[in-house]
N, C-alpha and C positions, 0 to 999 in steps of 0.2 A: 571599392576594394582598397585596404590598407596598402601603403607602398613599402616593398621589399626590401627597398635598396639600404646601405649601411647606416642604420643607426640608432640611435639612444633607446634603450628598451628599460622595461623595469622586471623585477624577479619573476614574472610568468612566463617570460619568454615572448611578451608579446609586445609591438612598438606600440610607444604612447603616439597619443592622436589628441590633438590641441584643437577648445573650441575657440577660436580669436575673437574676441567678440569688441568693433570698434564701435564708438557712436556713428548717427546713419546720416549726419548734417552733411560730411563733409567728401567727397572722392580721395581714393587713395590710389596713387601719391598726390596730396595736397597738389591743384595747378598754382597757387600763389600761399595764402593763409594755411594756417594749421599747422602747429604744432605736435597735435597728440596722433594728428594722422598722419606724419612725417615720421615719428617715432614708431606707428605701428607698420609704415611699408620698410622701413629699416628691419623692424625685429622679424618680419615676414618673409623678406629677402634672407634673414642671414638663419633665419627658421629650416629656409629650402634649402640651403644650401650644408645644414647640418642632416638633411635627407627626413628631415620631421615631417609627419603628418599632420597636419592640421588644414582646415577651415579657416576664411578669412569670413565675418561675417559684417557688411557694409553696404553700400547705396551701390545703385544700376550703372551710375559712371566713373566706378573705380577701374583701374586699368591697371593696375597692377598684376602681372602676371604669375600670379598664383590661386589655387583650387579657393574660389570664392562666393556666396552666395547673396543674393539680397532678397527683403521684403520692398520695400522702397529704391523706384527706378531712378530717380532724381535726388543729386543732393539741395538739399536748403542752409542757403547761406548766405549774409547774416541771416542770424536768425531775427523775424519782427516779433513773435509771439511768443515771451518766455512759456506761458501756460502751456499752450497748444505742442513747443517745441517738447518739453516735459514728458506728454503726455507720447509723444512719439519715438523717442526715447526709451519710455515704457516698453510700447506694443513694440519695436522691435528689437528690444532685450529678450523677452518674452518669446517671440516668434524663435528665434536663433537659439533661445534656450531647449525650450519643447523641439527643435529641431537635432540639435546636439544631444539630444539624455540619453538616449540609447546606443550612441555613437564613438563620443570623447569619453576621453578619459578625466581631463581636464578642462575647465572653463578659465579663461583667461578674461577679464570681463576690464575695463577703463572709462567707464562711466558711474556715476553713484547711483543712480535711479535700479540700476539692475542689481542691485546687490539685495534688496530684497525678495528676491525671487530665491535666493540662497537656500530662505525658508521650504523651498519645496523641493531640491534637490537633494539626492545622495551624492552627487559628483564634488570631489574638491574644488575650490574656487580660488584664483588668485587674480588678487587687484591690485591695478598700477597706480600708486595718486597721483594725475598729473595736476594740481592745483595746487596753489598758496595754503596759510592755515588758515582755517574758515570755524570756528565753533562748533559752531550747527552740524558740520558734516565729520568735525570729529569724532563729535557725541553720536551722530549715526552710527560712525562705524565702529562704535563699542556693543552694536547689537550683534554684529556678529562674528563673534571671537573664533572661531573655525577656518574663518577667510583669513588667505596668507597676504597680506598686504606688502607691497613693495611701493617704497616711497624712492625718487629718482637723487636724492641726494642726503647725505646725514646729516646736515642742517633741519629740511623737512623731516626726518626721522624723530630727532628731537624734539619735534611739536606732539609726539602721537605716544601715545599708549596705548598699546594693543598687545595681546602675546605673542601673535605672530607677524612679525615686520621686519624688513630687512631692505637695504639699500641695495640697488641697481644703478650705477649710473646710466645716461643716454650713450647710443652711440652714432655713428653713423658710416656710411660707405664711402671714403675716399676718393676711390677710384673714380666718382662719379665728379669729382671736384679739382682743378686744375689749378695747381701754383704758377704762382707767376713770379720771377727772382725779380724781377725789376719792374714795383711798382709805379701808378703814376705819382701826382702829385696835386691827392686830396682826401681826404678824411670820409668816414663810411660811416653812416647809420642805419641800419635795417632792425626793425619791429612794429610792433602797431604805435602808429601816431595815439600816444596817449600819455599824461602827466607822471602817470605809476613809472613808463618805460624811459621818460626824460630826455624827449626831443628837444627841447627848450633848453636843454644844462647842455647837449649836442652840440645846439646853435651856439650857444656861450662857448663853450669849449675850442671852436672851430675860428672863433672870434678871436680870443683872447690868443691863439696858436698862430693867425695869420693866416690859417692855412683853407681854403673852401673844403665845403662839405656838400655831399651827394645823400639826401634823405630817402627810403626807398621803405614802403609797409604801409599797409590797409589802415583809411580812416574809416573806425567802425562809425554807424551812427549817433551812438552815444557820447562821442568824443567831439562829436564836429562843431561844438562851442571851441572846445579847445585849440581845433586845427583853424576854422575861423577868426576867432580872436587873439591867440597866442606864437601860432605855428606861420601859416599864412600873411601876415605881415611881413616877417623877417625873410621871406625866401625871395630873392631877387632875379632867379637864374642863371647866375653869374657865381658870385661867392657862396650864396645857400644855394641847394638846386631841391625840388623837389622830381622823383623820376618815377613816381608810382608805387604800385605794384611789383613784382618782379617773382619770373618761374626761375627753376633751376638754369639754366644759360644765364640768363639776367642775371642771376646771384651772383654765377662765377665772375662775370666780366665785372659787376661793383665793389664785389669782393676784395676780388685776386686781384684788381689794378689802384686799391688804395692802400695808403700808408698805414693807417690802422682802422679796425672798428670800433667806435667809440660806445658805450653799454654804460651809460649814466644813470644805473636804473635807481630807481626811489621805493623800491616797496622790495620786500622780502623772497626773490625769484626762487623758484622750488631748482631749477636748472639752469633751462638758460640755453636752447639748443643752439641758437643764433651763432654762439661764444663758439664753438664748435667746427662752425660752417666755415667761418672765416679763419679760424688756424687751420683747418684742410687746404686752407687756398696758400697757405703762408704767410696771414696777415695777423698781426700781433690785435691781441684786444688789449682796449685801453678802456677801464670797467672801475666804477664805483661801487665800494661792496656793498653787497644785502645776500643773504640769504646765501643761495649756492656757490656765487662770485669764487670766494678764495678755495673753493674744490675745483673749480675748473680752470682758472687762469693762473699759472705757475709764475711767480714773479719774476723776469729776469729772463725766463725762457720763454713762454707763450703769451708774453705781455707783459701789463701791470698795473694792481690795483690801486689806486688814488683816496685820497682823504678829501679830494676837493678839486674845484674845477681846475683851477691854480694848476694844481700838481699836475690834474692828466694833460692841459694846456702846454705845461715846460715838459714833459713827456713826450707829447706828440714831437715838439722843434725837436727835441734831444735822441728821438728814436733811431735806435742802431742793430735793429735784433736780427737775428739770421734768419731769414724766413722756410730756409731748408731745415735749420731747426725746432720752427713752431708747428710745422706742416707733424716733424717726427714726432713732437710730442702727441700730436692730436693722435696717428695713427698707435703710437706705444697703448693710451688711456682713454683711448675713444671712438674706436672702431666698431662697427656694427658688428661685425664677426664675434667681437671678445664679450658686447651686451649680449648677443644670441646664446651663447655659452654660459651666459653665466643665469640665462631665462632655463634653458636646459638643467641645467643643473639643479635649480629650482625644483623645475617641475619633478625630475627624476628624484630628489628627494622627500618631494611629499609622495609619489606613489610608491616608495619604499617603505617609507611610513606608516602607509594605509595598508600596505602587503605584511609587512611586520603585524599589525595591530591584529588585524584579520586573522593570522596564522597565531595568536596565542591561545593557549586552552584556557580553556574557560576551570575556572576550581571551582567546585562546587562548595 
């Protein structure tokens, strides 16, 4: 049964119904990793809260407390087997498709593998890209020009040609994240231990500032040459620290009790939800640009971007930024509530679209 309660309808009079469709790797809310699944218990959250009906379509140890289904009990993570990972991906795109088509109105899909299934559907489809620019998957998605593509930042927007595409930023829920006016006294790194994300330019950073640094994110397998021979050296316990993994608790307390987070990244970030996390807590990012960098770190208010180690180095000694002010910029332009809205809005105007199109006479 569709639910009653107040909200977003389109011209028939009847409430849209959203099929969410995540990939099945990982439980939502992320316990540590994940990104894209971070992003989809945020727009899920502020989904319910706008009184939308939708489907959350994900693995058996999601706990997110929303109306949700799965084909697969168990998440897998990392993943060992690109192929085999692929191919499950597939089947539960598939599965959650043929479950949705007589249901939704909309298919919300954030994996590329499912987006060929488009071909069999009359339902509108929108997809989030949460990746880097990749080629291969651009040229994919010029097979299907129908799909409303939302890329997370106008940086990525600008890689893509498609007819229909439009920027979202990420958001997330505050409330769930705790300031702290009176940091300690050391430096923050959280992301995957990897050379693209620039733990290394971190440790240099922290170096040249004087000041210790706390390293905190998943070394995937593929990187563990790097965390072996590059990373792993330099941590002493003392000035470098390595602290793991870390859930939401763990975030707040690395977060909220350092001076800044530092985001030395090296490759072209589509977002950057990390940048995010830590202005909720009142912690300035201290960010090398690429890619979505100067959309999300306001210079002078919610941190500031650097041209080089040097700079973010006399940054860090020199930092004086109000932390009740980085916390407000996060909540002004990066609230889960104001993404959910603006995902609504979305959808509400493609099934206006599709009501329009439907209702024109046909000339003979």
């Amino acid at each position: 049964m569709r639910f009653t309660a107040s909200f977003s309808s389109y011209p028939s009079g009847d409430p849209m119904k959203i099929a969410l469709i995540a990939p099945p790797y990982i439980a939502i809310p992320p316990g540590k990793y994940g990104g894209t699944e971070l992003f989809l218990s945020e727009l899920a959250v502020g989904l319910q809260k706008r009184g939308i009906d939708f489907t959350l379509y994900t693995n058996g140890e999601s706990t997110l407390s929303v109306p949700k289904k799965f084909l697969y009990e168990s998440q897998d993570w990392p993943i060992r087997d690109e192929a085999t990972a692929q191919l499950k991906g597939v089947n539960h795109a598939a599965w959650a498709l043929q479950d949705a088509e007589n249901d939704a109105d909309i298919v919300h899909l954030n994996s590329a593998p499912g987006l060929a299934l488009q071909r069999f559907s009359e339902l509108p489809f929108v997809y989030t890209v949460h990746h880097g620019f990749e080629q291969p998957l651009a040229t994919f998605y010029t097979n299907f020009p129908q799909v409303s593509f939302v890329t997370i930042s106008d940086f990525q927007r600008t890689k893509l040609e498609l007819p229909r595409l439009k920027t979202i930023h990420h958001g997330i829920d505050l409330s769930r994240y705790r300031m702290h006016a009176e940091p300690g006294q050391y430096l923050s790194f959280l992301g995957r231990i990897a050379p693209v994300k620039g733990t290394h330019l971190a440790i240099e950073i922290a170096r040249k500032a004087g000041i210790p640094l706390k390293i905190a994110g998943e070394i995937q397998p593929v990187y563990r040459d790097y965390w072996d021979n590059v990373v792993k050296p330099q941590v002493d316990g003392k000035f470098i620290e390595y602290v793991g993994e870390v859930d939401l608790n763990q975030k707040n307390e690395l977060l909220g009790n350092s001076l800044a987070m530092l985001f030395p990244i090296q490759w072209d970030e589509p977002f950057g939800l990390v940048m995010v996390e830590a202005m909720a807590c009142g912690t300035p990012v201290l960010a090398l640009p690429g890619g979505s960098v100067r959309e999300v770190v306001k210079d002078g208010v919610s941190g500031y971007v650097g041209n080089s180690v040097e700079e973010l180095a006399q940054r860090a000694r020199d930092l004086a930024l109000p932390r009740a002010s980085v916390r407000a910029y996060a909540q002004e332009y990066f609230s889960s509530q104001r993404m959910a809205n603006d995902y609504v809005d979305l959808y509400s105007e493609i099934l206006d679209s599709r009501t329009a199109s439907q209702a024109e006479p046909i000339v003979a």
